[in-house]
N, C-alpha and C positions, 0 to 999 in steps of 0.2 A: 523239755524233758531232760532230766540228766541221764547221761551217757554210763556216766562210771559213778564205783562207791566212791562216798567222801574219799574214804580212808587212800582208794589207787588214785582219786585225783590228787590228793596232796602231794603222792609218793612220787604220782607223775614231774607233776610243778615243780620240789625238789629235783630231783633228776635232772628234768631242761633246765636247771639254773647251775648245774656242775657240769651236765655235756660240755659247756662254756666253746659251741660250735663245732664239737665233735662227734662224731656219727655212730650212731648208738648199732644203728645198724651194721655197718661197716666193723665194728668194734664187735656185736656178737658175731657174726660170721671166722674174725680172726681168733675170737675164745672159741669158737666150737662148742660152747656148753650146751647145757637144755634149754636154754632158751632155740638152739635150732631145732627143728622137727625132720627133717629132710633137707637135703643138697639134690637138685634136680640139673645137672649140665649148668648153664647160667645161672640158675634162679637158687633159689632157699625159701622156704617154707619153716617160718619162726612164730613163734609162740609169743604173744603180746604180754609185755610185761606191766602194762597195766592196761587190762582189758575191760572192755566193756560190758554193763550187767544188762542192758536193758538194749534193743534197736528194734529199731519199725513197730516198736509196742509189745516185742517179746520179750523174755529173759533169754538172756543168752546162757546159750548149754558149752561151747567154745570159739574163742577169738584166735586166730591163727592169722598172718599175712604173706603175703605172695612179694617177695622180694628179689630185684636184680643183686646178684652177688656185686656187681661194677658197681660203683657209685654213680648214677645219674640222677638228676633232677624233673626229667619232664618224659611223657611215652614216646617222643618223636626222636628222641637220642636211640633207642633201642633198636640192639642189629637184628638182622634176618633171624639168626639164632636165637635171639633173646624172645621175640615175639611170638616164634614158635614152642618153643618153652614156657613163657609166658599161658599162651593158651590152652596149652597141653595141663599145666596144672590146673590152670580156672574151670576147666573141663572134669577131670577127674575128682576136684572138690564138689562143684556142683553138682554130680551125680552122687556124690555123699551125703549131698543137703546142706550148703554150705553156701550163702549169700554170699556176692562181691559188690564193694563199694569201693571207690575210689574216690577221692578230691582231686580236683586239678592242681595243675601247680602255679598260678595263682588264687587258689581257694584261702582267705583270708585265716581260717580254720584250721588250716594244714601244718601242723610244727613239725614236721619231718620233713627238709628238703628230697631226699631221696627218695627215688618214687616205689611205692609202694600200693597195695591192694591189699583190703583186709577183707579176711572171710570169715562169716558170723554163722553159727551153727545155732538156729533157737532148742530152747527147750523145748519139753512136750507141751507144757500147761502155757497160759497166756498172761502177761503179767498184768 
C-alpha cells in the first residue's frame, strides 16, 4: 500500500538526494518556520513535510511528529528529561486522536537518522 501521493514521494526523494547528510530536522528546528508546530522543553512537534495520505487503511486527516530538539539516533540515548517530555507529548496527542509509530533504528525503512515518532490523525471516512 502506498504510504504517500506520488507527487510528496517524488518531492521527498529529491530532498534526501540534496540533504546530502544533513538533518532536515535539526535544520527545521534552527529555521523555526511552520514546519515547527510546538517547542515542548526538549522535544518539537513538527509538521511533516511530506506526509502521509493513507495508514492502517485510513486517510490521513494530519501527520505531525514528535521530535528530540538534540540530535540522536536511537530511544536509548535519551535523558531523563527527554523521555519525560517524550511521553508527556505522546500522551496529550493521543488524547487528541492521534496514532504513534515509530521505526527503530535499525528499521531498513527508516531515512531519517534522528529519532523521531510520527503521529497520524485519520479522517473520519475510511479509505
Amino acid at each position: 500500500m502506498i504510504s504517500r501521493s506520488i507527487k510528496h514521494e517524488i518531492a521527498y526523494k529529491t530532498y534526501r538526494r540534496k540533504q546530502a547528510g544533513e538533518c532536515g530536522f535539526c535544520q527545521a528546528y534552527a529555521e523555526s518556520g511552520e514546519q515547527v508546530v510546538k517547542i515542548y522543553n526538549s522535544m518539537m512537534i513538527l509538521r511533516n513535510k511530506f506526509p502521509y495520505v493513507r495508514w492502517d487503511g485510513w486517510k490521513v486527516g494530519e501527520h505531525l511528529m514528535i521530535v528530540p530538539i538534540r540530535h540522536i539516533t536511537t530511544l536509548r540515548e535519551l535523558s531523563i528529561e527527554e523521555e519525560d517530555d517524550f511521553m508527556t507529548l505522546m500522551a496529550e496527542y493521543d488524547e487528541a486522536g492521534y496514532s504513534f509509530y515509530h521505526r527503530s533504528h535499525g528499521n531498513k525503512s527508516k531515512s531519517m537518522p534522528h529519532i523521531h515518532g510520527h503521529l497520524i490523525k485519520p479522517r473520519e471516512a475510511r479509505a
